[in-house]
Predicted model as a PDB file, atoms N, CA, C, CB and O in Angstrom, pLDDT in the B-factor column:
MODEL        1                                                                  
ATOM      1  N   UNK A   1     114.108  92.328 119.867  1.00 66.00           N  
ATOM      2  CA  UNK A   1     112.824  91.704 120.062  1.00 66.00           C  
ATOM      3  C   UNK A   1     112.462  91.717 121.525  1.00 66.00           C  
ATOM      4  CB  UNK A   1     112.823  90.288 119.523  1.00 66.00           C  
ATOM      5  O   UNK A   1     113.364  91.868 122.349  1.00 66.00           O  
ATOM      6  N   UNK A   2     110.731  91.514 122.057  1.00 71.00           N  
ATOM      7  CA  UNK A   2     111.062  91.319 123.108  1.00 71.00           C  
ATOM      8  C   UNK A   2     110.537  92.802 123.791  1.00 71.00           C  
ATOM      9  CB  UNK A   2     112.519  90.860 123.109  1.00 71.00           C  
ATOM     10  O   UNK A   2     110.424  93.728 122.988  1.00 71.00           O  
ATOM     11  N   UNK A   3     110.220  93.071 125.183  1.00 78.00           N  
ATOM     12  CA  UNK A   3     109.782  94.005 125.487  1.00 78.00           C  
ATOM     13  C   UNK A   3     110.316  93.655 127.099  1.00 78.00           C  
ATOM     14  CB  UNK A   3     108.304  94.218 124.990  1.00 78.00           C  
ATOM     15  O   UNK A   3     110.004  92.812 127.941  1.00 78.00           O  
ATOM     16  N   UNK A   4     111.439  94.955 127.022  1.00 85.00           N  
ATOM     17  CA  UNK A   4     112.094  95.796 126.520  1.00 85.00           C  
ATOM     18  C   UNK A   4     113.159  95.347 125.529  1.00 85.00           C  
ATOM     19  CB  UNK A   4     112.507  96.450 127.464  1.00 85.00           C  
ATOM     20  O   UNK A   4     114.133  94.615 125.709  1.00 85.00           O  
ATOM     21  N   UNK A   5     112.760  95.923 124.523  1.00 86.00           N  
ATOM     22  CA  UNK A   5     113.826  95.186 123.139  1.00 86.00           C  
ATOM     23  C   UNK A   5     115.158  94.755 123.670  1.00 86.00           C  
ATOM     24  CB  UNK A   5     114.287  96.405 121.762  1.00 86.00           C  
ATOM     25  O   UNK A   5     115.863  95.203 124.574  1.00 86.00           O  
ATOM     26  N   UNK A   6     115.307  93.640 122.749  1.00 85.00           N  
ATOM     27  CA  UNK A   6     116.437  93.581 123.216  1.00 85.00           C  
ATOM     28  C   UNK A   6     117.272  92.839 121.373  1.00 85.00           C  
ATOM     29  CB  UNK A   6     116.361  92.507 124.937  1.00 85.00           C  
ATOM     30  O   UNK A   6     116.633  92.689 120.332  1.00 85.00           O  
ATOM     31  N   UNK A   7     118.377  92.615 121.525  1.00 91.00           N  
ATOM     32  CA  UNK A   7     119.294  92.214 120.268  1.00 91.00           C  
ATOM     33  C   UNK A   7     120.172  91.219 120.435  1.00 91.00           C  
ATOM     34  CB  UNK A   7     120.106  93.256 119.790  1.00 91.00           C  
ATOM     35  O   UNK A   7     121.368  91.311 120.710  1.00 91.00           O  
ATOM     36  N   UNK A   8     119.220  89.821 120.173  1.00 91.00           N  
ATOM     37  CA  UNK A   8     120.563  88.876 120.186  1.00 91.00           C  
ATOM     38  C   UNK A   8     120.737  87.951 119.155  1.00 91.00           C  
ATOM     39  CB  UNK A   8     120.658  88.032 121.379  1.00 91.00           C  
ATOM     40  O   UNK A   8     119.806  87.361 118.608  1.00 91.00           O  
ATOM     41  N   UNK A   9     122.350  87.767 118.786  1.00 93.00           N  
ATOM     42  CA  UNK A   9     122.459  87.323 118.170  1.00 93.00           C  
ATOM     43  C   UNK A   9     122.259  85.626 117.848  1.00 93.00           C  
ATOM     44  CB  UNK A   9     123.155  87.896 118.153  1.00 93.00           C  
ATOM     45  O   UNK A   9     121.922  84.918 118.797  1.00 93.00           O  
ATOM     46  N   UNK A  10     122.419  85.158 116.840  1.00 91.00           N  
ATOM     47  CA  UNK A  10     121.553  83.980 116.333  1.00 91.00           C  
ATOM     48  C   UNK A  10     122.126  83.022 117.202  1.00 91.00           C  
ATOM     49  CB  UNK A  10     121.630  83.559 114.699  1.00 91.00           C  
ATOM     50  O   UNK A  10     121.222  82.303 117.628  1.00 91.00           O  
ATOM     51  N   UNK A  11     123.333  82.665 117.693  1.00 95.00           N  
ATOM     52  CA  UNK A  11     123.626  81.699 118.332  1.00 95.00           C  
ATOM     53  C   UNK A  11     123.051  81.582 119.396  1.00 95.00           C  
ATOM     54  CB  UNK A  11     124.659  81.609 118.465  1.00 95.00           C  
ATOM     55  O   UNK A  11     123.244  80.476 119.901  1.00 95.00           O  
ATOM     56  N   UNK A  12     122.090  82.590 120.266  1.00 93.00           N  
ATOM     57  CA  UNK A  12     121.102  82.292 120.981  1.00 93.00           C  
ATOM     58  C   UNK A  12     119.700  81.805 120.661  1.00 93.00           C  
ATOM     59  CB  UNK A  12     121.039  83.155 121.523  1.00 93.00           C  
ATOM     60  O   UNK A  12     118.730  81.908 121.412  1.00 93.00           O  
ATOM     61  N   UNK A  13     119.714  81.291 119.519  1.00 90.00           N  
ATOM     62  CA  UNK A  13     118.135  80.820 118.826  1.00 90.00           C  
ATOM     63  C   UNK A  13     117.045  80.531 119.547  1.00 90.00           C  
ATOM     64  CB  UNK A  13     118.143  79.606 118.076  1.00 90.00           C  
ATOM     65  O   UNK A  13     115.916  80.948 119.287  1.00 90.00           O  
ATOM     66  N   UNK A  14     117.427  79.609 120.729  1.00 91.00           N  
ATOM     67  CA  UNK A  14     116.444  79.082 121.878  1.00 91.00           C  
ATOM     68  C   UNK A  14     115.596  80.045 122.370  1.00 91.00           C  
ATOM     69  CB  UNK A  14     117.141  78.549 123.077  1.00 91.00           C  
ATOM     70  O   UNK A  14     114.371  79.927 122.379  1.00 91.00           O  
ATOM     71  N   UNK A  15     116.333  81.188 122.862  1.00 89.00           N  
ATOM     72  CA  UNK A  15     116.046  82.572 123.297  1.00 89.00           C  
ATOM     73  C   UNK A  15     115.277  82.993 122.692  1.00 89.00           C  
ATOM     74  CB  UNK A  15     116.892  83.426 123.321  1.00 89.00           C  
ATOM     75  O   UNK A  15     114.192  83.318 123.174  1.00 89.00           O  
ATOM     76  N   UNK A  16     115.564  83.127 121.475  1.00 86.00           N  
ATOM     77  CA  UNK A  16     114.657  83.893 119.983  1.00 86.00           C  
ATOM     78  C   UNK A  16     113.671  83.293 120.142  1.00 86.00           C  
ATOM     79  CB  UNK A  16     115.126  83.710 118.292  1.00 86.00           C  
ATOM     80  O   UNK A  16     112.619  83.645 120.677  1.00 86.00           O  
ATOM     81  N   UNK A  17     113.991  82.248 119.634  1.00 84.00           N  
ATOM     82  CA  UNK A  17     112.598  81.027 119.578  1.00 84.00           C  
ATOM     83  C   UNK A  17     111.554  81.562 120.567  1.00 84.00           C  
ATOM     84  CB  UNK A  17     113.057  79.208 120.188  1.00 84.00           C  
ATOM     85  O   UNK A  17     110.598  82.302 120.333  1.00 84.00           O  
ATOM     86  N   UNK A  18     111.951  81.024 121.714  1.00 85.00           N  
ATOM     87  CA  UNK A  18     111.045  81.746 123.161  1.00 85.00           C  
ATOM     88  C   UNK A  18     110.035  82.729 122.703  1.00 85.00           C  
ATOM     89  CB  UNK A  18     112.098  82.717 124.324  1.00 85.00           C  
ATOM     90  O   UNK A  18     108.830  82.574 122.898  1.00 85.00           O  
ATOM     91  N   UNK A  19     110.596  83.824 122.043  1.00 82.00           N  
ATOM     92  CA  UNK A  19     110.405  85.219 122.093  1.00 82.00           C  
ATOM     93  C   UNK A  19     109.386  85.129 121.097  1.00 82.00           C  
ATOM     94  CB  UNK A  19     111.654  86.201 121.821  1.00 82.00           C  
ATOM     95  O   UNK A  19     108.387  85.835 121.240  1.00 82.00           O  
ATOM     96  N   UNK A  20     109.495  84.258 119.963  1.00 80.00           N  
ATOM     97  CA  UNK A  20     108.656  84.488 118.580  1.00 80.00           C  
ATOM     98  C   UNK A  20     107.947  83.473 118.671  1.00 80.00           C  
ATOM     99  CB  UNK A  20     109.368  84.551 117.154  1.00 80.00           C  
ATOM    100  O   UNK A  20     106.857  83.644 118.126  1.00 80.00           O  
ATOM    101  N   UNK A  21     108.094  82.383 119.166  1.00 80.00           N  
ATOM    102  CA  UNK A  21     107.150  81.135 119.273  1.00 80.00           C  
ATOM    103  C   UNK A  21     105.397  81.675 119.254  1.00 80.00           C  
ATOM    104  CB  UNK A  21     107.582  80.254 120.916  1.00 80.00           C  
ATOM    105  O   UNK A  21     104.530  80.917 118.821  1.00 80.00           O  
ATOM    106  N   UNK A  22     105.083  83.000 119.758  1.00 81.00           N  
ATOM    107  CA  UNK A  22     103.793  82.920 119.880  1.00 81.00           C  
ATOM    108  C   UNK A  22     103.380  84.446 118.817  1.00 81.00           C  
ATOM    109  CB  UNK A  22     103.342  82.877 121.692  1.00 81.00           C  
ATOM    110  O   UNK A  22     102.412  85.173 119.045  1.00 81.00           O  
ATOM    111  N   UNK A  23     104.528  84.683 117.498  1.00 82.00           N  
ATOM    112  CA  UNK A  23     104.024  85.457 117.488  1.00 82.00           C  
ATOM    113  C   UNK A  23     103.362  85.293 115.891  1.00 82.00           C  
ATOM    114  CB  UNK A  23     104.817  86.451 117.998  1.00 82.00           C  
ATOM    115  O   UNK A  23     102.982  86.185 115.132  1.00 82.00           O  
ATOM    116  N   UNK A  24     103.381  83.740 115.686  1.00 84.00           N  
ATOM    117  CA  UNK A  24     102.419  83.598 114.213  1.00 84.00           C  
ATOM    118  C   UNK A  24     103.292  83.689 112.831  1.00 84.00           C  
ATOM    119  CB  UNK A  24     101.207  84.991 114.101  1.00 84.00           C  
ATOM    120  O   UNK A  24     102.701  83.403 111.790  1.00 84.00           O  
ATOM    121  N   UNK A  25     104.223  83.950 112.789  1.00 80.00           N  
ATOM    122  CA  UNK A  25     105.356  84.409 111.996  1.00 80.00           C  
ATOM    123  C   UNK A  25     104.648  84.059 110.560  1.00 80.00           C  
ATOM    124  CB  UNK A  25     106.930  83.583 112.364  1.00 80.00           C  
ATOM    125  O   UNK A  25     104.148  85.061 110.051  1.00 80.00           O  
ATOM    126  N   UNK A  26     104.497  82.866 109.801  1.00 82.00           N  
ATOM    127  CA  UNK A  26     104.006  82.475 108.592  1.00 82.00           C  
ATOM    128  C   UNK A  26     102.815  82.760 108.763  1.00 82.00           C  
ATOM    129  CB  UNK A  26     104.210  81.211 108.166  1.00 82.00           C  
ATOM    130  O   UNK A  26     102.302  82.398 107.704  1.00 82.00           O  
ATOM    131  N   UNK A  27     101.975  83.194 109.432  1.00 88.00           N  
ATOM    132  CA  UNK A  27     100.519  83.462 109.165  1.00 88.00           C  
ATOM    133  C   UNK A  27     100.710  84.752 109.395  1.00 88.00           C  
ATOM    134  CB  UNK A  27      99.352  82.752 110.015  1.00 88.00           C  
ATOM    135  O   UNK A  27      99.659  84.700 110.034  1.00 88.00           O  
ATOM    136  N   UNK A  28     101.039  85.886 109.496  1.00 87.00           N  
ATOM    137  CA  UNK A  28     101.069  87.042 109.553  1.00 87.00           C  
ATOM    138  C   UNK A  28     101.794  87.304 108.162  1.00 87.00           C  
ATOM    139  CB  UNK A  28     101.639  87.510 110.821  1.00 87.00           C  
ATOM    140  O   UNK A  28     101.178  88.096 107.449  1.00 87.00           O  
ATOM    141  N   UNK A  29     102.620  86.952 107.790  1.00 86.00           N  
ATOM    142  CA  UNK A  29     103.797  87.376 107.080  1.00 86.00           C  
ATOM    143  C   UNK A  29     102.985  86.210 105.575  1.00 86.00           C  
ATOM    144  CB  UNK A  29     105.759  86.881 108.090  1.00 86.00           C  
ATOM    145  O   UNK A  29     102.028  86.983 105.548  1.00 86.00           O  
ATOM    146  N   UNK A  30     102.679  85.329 104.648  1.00 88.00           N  
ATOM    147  CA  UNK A  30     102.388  84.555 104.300  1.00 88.00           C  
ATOM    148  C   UNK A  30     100.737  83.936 104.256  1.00 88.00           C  
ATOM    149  CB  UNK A  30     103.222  84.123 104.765  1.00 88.00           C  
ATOM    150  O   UNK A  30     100.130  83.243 103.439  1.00 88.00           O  
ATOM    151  N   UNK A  31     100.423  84.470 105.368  1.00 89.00           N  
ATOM    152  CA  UNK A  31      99.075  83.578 105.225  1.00 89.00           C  
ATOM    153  C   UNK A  31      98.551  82.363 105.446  1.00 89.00           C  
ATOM    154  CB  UNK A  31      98.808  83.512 104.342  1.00 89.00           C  
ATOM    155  O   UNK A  31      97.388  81.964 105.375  1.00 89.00           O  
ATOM    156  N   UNK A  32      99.827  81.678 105.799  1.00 90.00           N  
ATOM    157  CA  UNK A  32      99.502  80.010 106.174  1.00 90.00           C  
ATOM    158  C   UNK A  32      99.542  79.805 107.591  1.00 90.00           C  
ATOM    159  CB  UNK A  32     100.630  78.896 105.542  1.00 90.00           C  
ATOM    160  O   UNK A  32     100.011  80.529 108.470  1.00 90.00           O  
ATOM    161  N   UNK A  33      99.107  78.961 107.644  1.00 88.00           N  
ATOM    162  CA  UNK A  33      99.078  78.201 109.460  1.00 88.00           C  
ATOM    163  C   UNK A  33     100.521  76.957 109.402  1.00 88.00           C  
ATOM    164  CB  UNK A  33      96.938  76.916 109.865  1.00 88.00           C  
ATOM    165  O   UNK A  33     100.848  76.143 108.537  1.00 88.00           O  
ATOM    166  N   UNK A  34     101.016  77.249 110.533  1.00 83.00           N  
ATOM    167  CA  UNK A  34     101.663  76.548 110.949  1.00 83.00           C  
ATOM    168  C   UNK A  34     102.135  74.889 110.394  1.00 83.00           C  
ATOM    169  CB  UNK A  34     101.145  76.723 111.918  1.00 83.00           C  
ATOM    170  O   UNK A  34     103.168  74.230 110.518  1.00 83.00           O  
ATOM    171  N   UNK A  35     100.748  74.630 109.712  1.00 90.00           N  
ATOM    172  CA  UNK A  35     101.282  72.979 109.360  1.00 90.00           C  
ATOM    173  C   UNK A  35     101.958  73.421 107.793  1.00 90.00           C  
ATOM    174  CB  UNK A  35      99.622  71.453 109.220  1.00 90.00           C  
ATOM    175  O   UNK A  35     102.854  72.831 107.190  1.00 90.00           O  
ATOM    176  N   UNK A  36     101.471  74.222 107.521  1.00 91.00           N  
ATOM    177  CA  UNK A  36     102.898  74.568 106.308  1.00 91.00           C  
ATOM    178  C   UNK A  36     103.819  74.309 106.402  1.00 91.00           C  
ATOM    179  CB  UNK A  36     103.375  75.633 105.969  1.00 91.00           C  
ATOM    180  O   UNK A  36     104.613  74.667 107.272  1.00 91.00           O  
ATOM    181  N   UNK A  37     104.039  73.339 105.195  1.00 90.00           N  
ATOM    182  CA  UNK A  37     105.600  72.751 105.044  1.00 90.00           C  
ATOM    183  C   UNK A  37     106.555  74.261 104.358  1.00 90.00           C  
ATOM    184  CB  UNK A  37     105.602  71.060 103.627  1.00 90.00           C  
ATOM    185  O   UNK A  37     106.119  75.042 103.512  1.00 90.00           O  
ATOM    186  N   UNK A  38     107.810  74.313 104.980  1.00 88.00           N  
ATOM    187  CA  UNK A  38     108.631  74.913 104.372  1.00 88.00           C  
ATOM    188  C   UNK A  38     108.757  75.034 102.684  1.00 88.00           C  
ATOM    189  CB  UNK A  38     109.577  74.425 104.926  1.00 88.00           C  
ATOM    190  O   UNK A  38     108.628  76.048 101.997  1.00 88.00           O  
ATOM    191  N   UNK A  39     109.038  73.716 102.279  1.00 94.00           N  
ATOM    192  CA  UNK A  39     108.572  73.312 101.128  1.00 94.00           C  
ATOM    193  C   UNK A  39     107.675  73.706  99.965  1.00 94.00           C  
ATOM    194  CB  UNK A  39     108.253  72.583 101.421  1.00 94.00           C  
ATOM    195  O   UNK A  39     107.804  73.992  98.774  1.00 94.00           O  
ATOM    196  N   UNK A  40     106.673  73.585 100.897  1.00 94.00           N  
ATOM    197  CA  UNK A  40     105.301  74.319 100.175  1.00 94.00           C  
ATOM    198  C   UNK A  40     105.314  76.025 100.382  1.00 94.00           C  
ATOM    199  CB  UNK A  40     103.707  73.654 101.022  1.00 94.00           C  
ATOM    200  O   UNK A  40     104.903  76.956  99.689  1.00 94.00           O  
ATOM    201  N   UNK A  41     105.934  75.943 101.567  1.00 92.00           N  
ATOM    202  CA  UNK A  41     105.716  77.710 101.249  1.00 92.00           C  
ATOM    203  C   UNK A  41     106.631  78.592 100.465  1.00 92.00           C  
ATOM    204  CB  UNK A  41     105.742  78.506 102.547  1.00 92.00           C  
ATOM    205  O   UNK A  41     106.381  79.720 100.040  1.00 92.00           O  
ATOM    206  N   UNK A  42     108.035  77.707 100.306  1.00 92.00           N  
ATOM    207  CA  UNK A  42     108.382  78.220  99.499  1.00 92.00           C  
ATOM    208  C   UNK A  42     108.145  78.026  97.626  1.00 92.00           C  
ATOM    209  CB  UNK A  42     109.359  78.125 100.022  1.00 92.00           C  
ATOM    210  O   UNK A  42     108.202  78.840  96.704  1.00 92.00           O  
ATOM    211  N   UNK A  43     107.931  76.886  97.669  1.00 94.00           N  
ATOM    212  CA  UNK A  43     106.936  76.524  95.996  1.00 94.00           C  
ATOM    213  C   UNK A  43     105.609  77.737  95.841  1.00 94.00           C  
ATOM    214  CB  UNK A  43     105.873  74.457  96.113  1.00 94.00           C  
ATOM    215  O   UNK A  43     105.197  78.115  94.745  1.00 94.00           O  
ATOM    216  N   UNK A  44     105.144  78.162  96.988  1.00 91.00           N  
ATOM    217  CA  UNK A  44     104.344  79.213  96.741  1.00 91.00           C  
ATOM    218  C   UNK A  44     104.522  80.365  96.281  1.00 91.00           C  
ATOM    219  CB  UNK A  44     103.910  79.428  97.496  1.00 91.00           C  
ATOM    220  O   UNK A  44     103.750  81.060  95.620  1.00 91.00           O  
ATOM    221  N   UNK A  45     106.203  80.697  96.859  1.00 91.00           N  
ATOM    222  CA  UNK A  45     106.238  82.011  96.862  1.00 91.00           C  
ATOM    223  C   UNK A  45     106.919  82.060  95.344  1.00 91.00           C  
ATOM    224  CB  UNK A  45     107.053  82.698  98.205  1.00 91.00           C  
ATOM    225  O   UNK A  45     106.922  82.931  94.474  1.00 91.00           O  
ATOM    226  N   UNK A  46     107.355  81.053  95.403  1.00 94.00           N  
ATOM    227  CA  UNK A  46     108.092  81.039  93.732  1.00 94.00           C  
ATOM    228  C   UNK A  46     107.348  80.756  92.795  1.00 94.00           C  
ATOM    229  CB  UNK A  46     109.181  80.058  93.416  1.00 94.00           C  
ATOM    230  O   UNK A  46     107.589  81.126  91.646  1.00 94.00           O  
ATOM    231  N   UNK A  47     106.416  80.122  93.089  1.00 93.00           N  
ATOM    232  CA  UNK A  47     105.035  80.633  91.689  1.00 93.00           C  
ATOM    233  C   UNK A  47     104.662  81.932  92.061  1.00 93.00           C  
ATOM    234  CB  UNK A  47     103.281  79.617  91.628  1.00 93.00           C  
ATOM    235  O   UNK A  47     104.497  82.400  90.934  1.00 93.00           O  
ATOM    236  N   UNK A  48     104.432  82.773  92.768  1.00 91.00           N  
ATOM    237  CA  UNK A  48     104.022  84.158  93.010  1.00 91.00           C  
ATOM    238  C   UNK A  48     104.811  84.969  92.308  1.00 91.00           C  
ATOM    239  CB  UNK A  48     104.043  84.564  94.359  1.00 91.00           C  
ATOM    240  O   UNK A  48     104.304  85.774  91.528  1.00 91.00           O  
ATOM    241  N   UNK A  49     106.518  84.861  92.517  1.00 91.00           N  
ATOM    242  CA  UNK A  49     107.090  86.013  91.965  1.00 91.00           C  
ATOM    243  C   UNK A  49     107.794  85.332  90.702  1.00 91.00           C  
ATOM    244  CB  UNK A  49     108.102  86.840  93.035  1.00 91.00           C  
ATOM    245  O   UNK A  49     108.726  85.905  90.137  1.00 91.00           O  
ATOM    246  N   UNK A  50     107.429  84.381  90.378  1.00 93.00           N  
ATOM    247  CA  UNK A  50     107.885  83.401  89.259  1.00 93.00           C  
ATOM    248  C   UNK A  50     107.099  84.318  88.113  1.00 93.00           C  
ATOM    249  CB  UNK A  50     107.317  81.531  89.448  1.00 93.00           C  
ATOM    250  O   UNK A  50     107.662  84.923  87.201  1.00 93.00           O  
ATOM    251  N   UNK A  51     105.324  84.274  88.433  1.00 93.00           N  
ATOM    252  CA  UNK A  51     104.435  84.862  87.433  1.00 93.00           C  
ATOM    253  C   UNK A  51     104.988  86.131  87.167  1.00 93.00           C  
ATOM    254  CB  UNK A  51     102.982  84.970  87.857  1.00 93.00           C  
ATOM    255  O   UNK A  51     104.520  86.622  86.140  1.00 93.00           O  
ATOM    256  N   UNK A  52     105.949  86.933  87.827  1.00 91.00           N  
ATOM    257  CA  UNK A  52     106.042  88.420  87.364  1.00 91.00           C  
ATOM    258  C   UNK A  52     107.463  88.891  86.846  1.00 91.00           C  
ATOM    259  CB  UNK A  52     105.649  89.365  88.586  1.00 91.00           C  
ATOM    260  O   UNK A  52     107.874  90.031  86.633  1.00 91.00           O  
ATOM    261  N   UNK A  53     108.210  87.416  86.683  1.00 91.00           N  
ATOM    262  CA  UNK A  53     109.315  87.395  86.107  1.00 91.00           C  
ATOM    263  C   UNK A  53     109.815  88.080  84.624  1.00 91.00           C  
ATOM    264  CB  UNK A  53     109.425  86.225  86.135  1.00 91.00           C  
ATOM    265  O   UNK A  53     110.984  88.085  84.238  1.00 91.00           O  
ATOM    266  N   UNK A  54     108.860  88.553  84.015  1.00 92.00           N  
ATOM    267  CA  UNK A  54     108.781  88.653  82.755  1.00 92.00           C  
ATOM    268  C   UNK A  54     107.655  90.443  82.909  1.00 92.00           C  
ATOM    269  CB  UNK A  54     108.022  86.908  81.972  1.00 92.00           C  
ATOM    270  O   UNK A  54     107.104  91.077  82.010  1.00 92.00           O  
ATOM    271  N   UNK A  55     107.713  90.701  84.313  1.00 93.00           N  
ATOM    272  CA  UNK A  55     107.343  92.202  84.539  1.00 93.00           C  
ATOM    273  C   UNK A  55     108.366  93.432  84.105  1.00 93.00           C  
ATOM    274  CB  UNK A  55     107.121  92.348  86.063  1.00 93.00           C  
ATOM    275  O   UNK A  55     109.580  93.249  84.019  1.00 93.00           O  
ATOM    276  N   UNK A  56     107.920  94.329  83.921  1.00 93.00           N  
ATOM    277  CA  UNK A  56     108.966  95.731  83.378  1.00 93.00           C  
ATOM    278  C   UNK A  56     108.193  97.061  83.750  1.00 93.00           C  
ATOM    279  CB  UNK A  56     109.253  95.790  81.427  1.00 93.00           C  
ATOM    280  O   UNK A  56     107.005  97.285  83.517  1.00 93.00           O  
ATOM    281  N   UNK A  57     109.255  98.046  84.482  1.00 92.00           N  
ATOM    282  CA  UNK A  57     108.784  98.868  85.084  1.00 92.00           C  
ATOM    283  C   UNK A  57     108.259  99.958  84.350  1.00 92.00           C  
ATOM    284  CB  UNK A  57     109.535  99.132  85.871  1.00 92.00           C  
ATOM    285  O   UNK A  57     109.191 100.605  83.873  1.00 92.00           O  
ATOM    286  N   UNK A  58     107.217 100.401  84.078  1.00 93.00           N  
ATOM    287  CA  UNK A  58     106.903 101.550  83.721  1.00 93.00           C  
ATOM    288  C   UNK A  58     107.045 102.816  84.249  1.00 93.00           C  
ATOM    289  CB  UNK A  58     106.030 101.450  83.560  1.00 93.00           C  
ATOM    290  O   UNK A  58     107.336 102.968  85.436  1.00 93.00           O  
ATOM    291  N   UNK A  59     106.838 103.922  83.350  1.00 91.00           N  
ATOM    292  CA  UNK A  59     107.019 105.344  83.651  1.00 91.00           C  
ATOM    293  C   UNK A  59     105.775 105.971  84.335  1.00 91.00           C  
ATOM    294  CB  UNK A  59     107.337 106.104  82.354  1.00 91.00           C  
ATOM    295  O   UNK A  59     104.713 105.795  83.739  1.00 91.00           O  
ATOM    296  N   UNK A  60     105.741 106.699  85.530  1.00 81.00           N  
ATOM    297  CA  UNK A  60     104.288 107.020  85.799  1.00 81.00           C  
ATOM    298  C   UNK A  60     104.558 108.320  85.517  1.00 81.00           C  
ATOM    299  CB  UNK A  60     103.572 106.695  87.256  1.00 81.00           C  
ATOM    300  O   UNK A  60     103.663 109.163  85.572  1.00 81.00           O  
TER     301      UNK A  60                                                      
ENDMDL                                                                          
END                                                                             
């Protein structure tokens, strides 16, 4: 991450953090703003792929 990339591992989180703090993460990725509860975003995503639980792949 980071410019010039760089690779660190998680026990530097603070660092990370730093790095991603401005880069929108759940609203890019999700669609929500920031006051999204974890909670809720994940109850979202599990009604999303919940509905296609019962999907089967067809032949094209």
């Amino acid at each position: 991450m980071g410019t010039p990339a760089a690779i660190l591992p998680p026990e530097r989180h603070e660092e990370i953090w730093a790095i991603q703090r401005d880069l929108d993460f759940v609203g890019t990725v999700y669609g929500v703003g920031p006051e999204t509860s974890m909670r809720d975003l994940m109850r979202q995503q599990s009604d999303h792929y919940g509905a296609h639980a019962e999907d089967r792949a067809i032949d094209s």
